[in-house]
N, C-alpha and C positions, 0 to 999 in steps of 0.2 A: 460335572462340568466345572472346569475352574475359570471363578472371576478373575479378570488381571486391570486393575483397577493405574488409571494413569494419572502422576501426579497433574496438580491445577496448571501447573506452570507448564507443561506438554502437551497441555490440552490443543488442538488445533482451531484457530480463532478466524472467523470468517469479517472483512471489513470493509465498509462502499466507503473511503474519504474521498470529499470534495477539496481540492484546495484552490484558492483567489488570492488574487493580487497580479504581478505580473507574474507570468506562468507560461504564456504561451510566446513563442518564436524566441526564446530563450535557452533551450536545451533542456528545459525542466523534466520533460517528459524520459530522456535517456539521463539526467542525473537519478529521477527514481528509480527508473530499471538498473542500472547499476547497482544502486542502493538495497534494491530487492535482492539481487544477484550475491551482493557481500553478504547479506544477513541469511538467503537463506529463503526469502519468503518466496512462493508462487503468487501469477492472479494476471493482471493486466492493469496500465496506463494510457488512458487516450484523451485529446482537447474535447471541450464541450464547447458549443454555440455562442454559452455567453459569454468565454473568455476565459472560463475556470479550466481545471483539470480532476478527470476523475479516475478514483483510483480502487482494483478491486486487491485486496490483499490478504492470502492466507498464509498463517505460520501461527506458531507460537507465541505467548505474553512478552516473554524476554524479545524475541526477534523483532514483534510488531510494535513492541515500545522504542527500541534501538532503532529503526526503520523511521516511525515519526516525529522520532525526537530530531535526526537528518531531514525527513521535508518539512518541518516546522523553521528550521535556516536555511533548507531552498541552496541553491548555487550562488555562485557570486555574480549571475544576470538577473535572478530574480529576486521579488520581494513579495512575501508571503505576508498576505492582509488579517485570511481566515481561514482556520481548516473544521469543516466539519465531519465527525466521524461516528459513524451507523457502524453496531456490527450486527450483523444478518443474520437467521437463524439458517441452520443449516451450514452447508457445503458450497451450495450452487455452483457455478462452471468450475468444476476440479479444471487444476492445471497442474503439469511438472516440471513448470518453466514461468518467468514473468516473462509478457509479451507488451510491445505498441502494438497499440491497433491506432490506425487509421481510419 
């Protein structure tokens, strides 16, 4: 059986970021799916209770760095306070598409 060994940087990277500030009733949520959409990444974006937005994101190092390095400057409605970023073990919810959830 042959091993097929993938480099680090292909590696598929699983991510929960929170991000705050102003985030919500501002577009923020369709500038990341866009964002997802350019780079490439699967996963979902939807508002949280307290104001924040959360975001589940799978892709690659390269994709997922070029993807936060965009919501770390947010749209020009919003102002990004904090983002915090988990990555997950595993896969959990595959997707083949970024989605809003509602």
């Amino acid at each position: 059986m042959e091993v097929i060994m993938v480099p680090e940087e292909k590696k598929m990277i699983h991510l929960n970021i929170i991000v705050s500030g102003k985030v919500q009733g501002v577009g923020f949520r369709f500038f990341a799916q866009r964002k997802a959409v350019q780079y490439g990444i699967n996963g979902w974006v939807r508002n949280l209770d307290d104001g924040s937005v959360e975001i589940r994101a799978i892709g690659d190092k390269k994709q997922l760095d070029s993807f936060m390095r965009d919501l770390k400057r947010g749209n020009p409605f919003s102002a990004i306070d904090q983002m915090q970023v988990d990555e997950l073990d595993g896969q959990g919810e595959l997707s083949s598409s970024f989605k809003i959830k509602y």
